[in-house]
C-alpha positions as YAML, in Angstrom:
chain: A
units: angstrom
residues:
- id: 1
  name: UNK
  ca: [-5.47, 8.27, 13.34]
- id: 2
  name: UNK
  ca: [-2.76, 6.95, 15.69]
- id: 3
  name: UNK
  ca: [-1.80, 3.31, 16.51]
- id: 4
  name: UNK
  ca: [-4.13, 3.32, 19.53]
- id: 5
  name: UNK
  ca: [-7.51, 4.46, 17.67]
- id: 6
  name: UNK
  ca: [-6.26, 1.93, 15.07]
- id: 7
  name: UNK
  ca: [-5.87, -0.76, 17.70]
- id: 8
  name: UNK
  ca: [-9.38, -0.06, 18.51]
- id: 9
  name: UNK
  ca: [-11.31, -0.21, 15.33]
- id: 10
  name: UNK
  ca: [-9.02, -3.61, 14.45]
- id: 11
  name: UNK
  ca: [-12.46, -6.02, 15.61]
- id: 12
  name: UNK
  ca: [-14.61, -4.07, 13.34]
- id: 13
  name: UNK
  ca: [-12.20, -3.10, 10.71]
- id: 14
  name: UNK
  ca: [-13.19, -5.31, 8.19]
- id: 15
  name: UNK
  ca: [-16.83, -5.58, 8.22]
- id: 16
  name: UNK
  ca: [-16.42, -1.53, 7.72]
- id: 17
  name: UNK
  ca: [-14.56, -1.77, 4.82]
- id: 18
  name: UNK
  ca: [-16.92, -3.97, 3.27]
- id: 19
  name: UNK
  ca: [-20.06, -2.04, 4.11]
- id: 20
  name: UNK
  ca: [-18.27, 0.82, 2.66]
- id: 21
  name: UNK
  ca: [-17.69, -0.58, -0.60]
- id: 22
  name: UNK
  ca: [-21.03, -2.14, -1.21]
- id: 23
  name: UNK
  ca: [-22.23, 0.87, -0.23]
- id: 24
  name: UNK
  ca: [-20.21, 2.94, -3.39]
- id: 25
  name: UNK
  ca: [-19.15, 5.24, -0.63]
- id: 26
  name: UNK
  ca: [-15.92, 6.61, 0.27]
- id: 27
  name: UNK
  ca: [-13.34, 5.43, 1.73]
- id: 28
  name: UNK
  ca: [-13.91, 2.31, 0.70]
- id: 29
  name: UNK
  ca: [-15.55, 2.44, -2.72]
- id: 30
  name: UNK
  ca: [-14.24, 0.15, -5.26]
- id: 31
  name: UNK
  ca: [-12.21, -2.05, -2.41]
- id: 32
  name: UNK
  ca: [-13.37, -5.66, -3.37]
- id: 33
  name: UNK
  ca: [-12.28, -4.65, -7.25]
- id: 34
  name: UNK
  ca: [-8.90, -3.12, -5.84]
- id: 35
  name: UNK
  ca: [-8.12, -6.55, -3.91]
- id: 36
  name: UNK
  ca: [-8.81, -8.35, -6.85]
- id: 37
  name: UNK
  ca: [-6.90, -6.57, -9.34]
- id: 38
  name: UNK
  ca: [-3.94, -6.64, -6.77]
- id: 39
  name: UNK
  ca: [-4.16, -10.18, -6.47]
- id: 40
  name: UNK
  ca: [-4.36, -10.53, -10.41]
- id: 41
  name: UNK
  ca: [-1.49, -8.44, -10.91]
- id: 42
  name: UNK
  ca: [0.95, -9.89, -8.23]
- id: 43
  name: UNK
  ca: [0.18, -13.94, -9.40]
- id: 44
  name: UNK
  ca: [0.67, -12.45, -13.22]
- id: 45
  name: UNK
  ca: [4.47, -10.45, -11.51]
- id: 46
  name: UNK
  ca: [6.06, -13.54, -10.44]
- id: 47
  name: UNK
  ca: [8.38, -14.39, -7.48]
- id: 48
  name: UNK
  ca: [7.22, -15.31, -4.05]
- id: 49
  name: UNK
  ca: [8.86, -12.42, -1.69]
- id: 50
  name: UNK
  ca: [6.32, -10.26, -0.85]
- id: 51
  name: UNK
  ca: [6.66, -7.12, 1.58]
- id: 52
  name: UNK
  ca: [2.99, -5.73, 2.70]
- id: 53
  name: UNK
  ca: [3.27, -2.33, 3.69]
- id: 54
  name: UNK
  ca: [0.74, -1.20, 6.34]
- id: 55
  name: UNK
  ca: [-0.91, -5.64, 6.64]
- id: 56
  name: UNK
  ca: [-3.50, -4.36, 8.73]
- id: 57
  name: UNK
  ca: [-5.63, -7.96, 9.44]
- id: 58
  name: UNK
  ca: [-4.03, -9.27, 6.57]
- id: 59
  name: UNK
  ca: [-6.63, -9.25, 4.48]
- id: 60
  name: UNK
  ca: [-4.69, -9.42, 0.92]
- id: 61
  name: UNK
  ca: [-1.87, -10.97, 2.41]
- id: 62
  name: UNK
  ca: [-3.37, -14.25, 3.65]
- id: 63
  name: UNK
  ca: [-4.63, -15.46, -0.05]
- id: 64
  name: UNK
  ca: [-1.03, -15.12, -0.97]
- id: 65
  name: UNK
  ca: [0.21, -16.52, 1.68]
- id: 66
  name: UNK
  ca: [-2.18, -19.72, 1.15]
- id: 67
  name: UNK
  ca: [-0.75, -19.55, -2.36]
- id: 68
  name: UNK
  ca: [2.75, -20.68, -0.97]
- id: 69
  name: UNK
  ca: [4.26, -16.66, -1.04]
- id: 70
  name: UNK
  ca: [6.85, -15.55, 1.86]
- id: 71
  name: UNK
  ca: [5.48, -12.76, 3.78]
- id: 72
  name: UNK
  ca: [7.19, -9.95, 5.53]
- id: 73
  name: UNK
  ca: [4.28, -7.39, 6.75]
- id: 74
  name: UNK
  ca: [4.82, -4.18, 8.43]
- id: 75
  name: UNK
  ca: [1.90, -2.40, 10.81]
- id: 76
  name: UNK
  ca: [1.88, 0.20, 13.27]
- id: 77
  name: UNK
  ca: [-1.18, -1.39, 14.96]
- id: 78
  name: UNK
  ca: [0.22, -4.50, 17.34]
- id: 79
  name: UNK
  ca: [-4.19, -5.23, 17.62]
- id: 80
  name: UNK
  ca: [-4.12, -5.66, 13.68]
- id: 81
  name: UNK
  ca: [-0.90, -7.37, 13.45]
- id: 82
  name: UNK
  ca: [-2.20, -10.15, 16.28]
- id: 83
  name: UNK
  ca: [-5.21, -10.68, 13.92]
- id: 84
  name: UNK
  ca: [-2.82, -10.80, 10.94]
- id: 85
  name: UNK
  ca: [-0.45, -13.91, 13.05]
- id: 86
  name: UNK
  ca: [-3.68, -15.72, 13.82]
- id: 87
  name: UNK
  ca: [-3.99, -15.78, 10.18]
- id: 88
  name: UNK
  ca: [-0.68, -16.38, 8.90]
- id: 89
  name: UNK
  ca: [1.52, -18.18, 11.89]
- id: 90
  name: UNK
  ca: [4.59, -18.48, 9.42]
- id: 91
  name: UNK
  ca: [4.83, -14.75, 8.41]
- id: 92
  name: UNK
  ca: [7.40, -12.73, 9.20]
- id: 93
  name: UNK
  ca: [5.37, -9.46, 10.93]
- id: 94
  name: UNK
  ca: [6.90, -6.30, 12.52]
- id: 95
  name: UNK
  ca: [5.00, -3.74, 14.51]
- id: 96
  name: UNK
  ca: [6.71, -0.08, 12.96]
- id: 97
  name: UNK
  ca: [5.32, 3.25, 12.03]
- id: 98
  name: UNK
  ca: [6.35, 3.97, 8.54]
- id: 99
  name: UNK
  ca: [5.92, 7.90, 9.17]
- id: 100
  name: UNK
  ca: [9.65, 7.58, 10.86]
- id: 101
  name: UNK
  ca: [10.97, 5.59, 7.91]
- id: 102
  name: UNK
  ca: [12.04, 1.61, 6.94]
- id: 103
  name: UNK
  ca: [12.47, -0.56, 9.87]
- id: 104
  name: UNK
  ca: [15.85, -1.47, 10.29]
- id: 105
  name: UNK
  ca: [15.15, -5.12, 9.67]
- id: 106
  name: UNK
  ca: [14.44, -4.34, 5.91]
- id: 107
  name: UNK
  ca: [18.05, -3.33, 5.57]
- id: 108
  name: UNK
  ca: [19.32, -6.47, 4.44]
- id: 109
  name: UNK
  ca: [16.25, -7.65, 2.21]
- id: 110
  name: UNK
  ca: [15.07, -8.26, -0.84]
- id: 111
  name: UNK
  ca: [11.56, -8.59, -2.33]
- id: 112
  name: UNK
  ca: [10.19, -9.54, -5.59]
- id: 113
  name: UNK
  ca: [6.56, -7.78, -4.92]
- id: 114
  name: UNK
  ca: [6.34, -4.70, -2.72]
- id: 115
  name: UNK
  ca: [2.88, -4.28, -1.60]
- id: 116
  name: UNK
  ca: [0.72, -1.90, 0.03]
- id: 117
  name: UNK
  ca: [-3.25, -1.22, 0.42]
- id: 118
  name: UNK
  ca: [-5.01, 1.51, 2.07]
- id: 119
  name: UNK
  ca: [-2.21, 2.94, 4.24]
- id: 120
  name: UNK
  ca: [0.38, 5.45, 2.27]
- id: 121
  name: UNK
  ca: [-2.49, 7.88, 2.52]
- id: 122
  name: UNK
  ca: [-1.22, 8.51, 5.92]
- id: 123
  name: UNK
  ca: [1.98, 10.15, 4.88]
- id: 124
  name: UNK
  ca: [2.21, 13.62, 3.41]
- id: 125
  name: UNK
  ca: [3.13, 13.59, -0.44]
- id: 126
  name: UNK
  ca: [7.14, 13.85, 0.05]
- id: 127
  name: UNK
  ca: [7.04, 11.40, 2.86]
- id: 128
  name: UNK
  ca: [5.37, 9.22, 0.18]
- id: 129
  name: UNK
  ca: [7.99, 9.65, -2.61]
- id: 130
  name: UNK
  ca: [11.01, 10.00, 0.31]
- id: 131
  name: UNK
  ca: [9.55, 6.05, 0.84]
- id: 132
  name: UNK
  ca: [9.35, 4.81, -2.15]
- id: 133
  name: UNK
  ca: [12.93, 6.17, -3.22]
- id: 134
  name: UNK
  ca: [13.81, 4.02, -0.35]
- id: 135
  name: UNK
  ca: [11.95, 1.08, -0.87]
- id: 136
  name: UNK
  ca: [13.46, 0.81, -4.82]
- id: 137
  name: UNK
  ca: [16.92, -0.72, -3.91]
- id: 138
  name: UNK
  ca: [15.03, -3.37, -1.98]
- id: 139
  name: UNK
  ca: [13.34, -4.95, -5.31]
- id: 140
  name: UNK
  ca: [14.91, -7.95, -6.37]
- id: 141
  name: UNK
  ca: [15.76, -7.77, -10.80]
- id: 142
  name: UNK
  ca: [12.23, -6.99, -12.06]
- id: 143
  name: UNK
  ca: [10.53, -6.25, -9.22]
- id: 144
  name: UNK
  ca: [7.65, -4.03, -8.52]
- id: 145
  name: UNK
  ca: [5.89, -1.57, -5.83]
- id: 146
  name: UNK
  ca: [2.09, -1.98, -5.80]
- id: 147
  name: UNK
  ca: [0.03, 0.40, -4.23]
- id: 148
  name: UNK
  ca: [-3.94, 0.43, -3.89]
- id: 149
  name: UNK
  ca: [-5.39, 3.30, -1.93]
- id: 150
  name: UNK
  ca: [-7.93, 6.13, -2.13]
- id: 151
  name: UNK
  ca: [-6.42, 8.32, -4.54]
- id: 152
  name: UNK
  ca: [-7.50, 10.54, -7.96]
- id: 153
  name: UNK
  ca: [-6.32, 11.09, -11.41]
- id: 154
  name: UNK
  ca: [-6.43, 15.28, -10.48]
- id: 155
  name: UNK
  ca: [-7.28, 17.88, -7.75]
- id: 156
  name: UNK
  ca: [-10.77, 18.23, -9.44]
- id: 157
  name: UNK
  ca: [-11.63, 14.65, -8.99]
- id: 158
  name: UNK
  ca: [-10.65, 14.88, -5.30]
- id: 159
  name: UNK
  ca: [-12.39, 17.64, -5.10]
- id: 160
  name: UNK
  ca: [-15.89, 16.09, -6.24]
- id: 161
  name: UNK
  ca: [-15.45, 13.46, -4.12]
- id: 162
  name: UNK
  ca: [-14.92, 15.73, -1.01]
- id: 163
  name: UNK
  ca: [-18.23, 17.43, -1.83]
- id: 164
  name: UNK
  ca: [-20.24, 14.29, -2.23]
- id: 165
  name: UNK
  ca: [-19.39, 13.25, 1.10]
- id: 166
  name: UNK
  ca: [-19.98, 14.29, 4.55]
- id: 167
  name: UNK
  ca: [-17.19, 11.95, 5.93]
- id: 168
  name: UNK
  ca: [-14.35, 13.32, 4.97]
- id: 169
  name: UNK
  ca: [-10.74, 12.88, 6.91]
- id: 170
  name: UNK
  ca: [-8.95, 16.34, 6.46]
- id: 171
  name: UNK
  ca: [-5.61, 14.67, 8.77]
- id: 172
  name: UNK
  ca: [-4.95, 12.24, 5.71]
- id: 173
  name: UNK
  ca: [-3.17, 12.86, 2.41]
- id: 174
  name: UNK
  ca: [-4.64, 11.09, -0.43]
- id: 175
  name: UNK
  ca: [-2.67, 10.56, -3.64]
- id: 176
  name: UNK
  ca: [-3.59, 13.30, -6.17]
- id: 177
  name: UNK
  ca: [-1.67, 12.08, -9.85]
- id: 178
  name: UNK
  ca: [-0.98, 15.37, -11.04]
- id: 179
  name: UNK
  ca: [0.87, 16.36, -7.87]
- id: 180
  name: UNK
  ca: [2.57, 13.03, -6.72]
- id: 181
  name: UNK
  ca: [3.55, 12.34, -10.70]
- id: 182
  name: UNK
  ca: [6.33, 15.08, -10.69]
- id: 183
  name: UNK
  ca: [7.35, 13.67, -7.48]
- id: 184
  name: UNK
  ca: [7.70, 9.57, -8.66]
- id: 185
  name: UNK
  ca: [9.65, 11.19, -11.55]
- id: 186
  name: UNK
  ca: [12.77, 9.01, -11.04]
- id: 187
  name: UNK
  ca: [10.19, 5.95, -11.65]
- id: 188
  name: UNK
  ca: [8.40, 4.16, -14.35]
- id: 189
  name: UNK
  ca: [4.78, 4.79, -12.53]
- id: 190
  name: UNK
  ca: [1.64, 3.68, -14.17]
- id: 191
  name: UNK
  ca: [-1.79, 4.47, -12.59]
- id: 192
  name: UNK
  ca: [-5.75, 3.05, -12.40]
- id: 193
  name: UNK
  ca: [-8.94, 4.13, -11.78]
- id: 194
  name: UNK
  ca: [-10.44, 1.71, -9.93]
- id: 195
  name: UNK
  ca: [-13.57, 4.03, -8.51]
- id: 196
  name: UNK
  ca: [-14.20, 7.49, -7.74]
- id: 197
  name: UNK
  ca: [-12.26, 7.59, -4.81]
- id: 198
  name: UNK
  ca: [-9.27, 4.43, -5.75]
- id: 199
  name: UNK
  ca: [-6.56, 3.76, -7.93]
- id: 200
  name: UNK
  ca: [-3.69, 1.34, -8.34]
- id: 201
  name: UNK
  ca: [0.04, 2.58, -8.25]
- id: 202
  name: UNK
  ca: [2.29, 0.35, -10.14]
- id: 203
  name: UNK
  ca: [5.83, 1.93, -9.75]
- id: 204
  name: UNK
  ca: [9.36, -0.04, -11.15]
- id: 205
  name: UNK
  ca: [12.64, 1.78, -11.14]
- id: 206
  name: UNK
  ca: [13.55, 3.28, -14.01]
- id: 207
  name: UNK
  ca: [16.74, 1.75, -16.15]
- id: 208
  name: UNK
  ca: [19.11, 4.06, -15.45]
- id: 209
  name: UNK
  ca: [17.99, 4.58, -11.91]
- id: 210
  name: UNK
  ca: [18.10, 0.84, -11.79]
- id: 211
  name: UNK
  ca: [21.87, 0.82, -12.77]
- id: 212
  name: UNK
  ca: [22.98, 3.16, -10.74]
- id: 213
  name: UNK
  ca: [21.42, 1.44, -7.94]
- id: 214
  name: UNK
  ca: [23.21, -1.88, -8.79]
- id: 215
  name: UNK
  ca: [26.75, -0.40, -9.65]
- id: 216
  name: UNK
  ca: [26.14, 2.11, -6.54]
- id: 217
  name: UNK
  ca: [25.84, -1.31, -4.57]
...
């Protein structure tokens, strides 16, 4: 899905998801428990710099921004992003693809939370870890990448999903643990099951990966 079909499903984009997940249904299944464990997990973290990977309306982001947290949100959709300002005038919002890498804004920052929902699926596996390897040396001491997104413990799981559905999006790349895990290696990476088809990536550099990082600095 490019940034134009994206635009266009941006009025109806959340009433989807939530029919979705009351529904038990993929995509979405599981997405009101995902958001809440997120939000759990990033009050429980600490700091207040938070970069949203892939803000769509802002959904997540707005309860933490009405909690007093800094927001820097990156979308490829401008329609999404406009419904994510009207929401949250004070955050700091950028219109980027992240299939052609960090924008260059980023280069300079620091975050305490790294956060992204629903949106990583739309990068092949090494495009995922090629991010995240880049995304590490812009934690602050402590920091964290959280991701939330359809994705499975193994291949089998995915594939039981796939066959219980008649929906399914063959142009996206869904996290799949026993392939990505070999691939997040350099990382301390934890994962949950959230529903058949959702999971939460927590992923903090490793100590010696952190090190290098700082001394490479």
């Amino acid at each position: 899905m490019d940034d134009k079909a994206f635009d266009l499903w941006a009025a109806s984009y959340e009433k989807s998801v939530i029919q979705s997940d009351q529904k038990g249904e993929y995509p979405f299944a599981g997405y009101q428990q995902l958001m809440s464990s997120l939000m759990d997990l990033v009050q429980r973290q600490g700091g207040s710099r938070l970069l949203d990977l892939g803000l769509g309306t802002g959904l997540l982001a707005k309860q933490l921004y009405d909690l007093g947290y800094a927001i820097t949100g990156i979308d490829f959709s401008e329609k999404m992003l406009t419904l994510a300002r009207e929401k949250m005038p004070q955050a700091r919002l950028v219109q980027h693809d992240l299939s052609l890498g960090l924008p260059s804004i980023l280069t300079e920052a620091s975050f305490d939370i790294i956060l992204s929902t629903y949106a990583l699926h739309h990068l092949k596996d090494q495009d995922k870890a090629n991010l995240i390897r880049n995304l590490v040396p812009l934690l602050s001491p402590g920091g964290v990448i959280m991701i939330g997104d359809i994705a499975f413990p193994s291949w089998k799981d995915l594939e039981a999903c796939r066959a219980g559905t008649s929906e399914w999006d063959d142009e996206e790349y869904y996290w799949v643990m026993e392939e990505m895990g070999p691939l997040l290696s350099d990382h301390q990476v934890s994962f949950q099951v959230i529903s058949h088809c959702a999971g939460i990536l927590l992923i903090r550099p490793s100590v010696d990966k952190a090190g290098k990082d700082k001394i490479n600095d």
